[in-house]
C-alpha angles and dihedrals in degrees: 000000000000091000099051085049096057087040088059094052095041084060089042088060100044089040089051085046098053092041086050093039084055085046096055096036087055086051090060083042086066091057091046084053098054098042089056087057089052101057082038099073089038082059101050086040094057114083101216126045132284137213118201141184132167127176126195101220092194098051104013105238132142150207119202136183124176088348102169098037108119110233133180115271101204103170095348095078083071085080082072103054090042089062104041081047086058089041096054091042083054088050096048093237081114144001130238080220104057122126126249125187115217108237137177107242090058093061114110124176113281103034092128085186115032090040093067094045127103111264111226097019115049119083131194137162134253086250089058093047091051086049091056093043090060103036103045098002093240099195088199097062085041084056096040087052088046094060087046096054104032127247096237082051093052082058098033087065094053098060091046082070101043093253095128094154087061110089137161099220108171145345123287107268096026103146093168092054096041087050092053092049104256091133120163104257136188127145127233095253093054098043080052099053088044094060092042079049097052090031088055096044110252111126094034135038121247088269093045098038087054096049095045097057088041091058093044088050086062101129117256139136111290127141099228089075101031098107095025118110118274098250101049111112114233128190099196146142129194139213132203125181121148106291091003130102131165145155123189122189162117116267111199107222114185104260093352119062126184151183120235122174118177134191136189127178130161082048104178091187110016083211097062085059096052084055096060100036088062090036090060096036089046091049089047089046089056098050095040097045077051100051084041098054095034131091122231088274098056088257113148115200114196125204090236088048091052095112092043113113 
């Protein structure tokens, strides 16, 4: 009789905890909710079309719109030879540490630093060019690590994840390609699953994956963290083409991580892009940096309300 007894409380508990576990899981729904309205009427504000995805790192949900669209990459592509060049250093085929001499012939128009170095003399590493790639965008050291890595690895990577919408099609500044339709591509839910897949772990070792995501939060001008607060860490990379605008990247929230990759094309006005591209990273910021400070029970408890009862 005792032990039925303890059987049935034991039941009665599991069965209050799951209850309360569902409560406090549709609360978080509510703020998903609200965060979907409010892209929502960004969407229906921006006059081009807009590809989303968003991916919560702690729980695993998502929110998708357009997923599967194919958009123009523009800059954002670079995401991908960054991480077949870190691949290929994990693997010993190259060193972040190689040396690479500047010279004339590899200069393209908007490469704001090696552009002003001295061709022939000046030497820097493949750690430095991937530096310069995320912080200003130079095309010429993109082009210089393309070179390095291989194009058809670039792609062969990719498919190696599963990502086969995702292609390096030409060089940046390629007129010509890009004429003849050979645009970088990706879509948002498969820049989305390249970045999980770096920030997890499973394209780079610990060493490699930390450094990685160090180099790509090197500060720049980008629109996902243009009206996030100063000291929040984000792993991005842009990407501007006429009518095109995107931004791909991991926002460390404290406690609650996530993926957001964003894509605008058709763009009537590219500003108008930027805009809701900030808008929607602004509105995720606020829900994730929530469910990150808060307790289970949507609680937040402040340094300055410690002593508050």
């Amino acid at each position: 009789m005792q032990q039925l007894l303890c059987l049935l409380l034991l039941v009665a508990g599991s069965f209050a905890q799951t209850a309360a576990t569902r409560q406090q899981s549709e609360k978080q729904q509510v703020l998903w909710q609200k965060l979907e309205a409010g892209i929502g009427e960004v969407d229906r504000d921006l006059d081009g079309v807009l590809g989303l995805a968003i991916l919560d790192l702690s729980s695993g949900q998502k929110f998708l719109l357009h997923p599967d669209d194919v958009f123009p990459q523009a800059s954002s592509i670079k995401i991908a030879v960054l991480a077949e060049l870190y691949r290929q250093a994990q693997q010993g085929k190259l060193k972040l540490t190689d040396l690479y001499t500047v010279e004339a012939s590899d200069l393209v128009p908007d490469s704001d630093i090696l552009g002003g170095l001295t061709p022939g003399v000046t030497r820097i590493t493949n750690r430095d060019l991937a530096t310069m790639v995320v912080a200003v965008s130079d095309n010429s050291a993109t082009n210089v690590l393309i070179d390095r890595v291989g194009m058809e690895n670039v792609n062969a990577l990719m498919d190696s994840l599963g990502l086969t919408h995702t292609r390096l099609r030409r060089k940046m500044m390629d007129v010509k390609a890009a004429g003849e339709g050979r645009e970088n591509v990706s879509t948002p839910r498969e820049m989305m699953a390249l970045l999980e897949s770096i920030y997890r772990g499973e394209v780079l070792n610990k060493e490699m994956t930390d450094d990685f995501l160090k180099m790509l939060s090197t500060h720049k001008e980008s629109f996902l963290p243009r009206d996030l607060p100063d000291d929040v860490r984000v792993a991005n990379k842009p990407g501007e083409l006429e009518a095109v605008r995107n931004d791909s990247g991991i926002v460390f929230a404290k406690n609650r991580p996530y993926v957001i990759c964003a894509m605008t094309t058709y763009l009537r006005n590219e500003r108008g892009g930027e805009q809701a591209i900030t808008k929607i990273s602004a509105l995720a910021y606020r829900m994730f940096d929530r469910l990150g400070r808060a307790s289970e029970y949507g609680r937040v408890v402040s340094p300055a309300n410690r002593s508050k009862p």
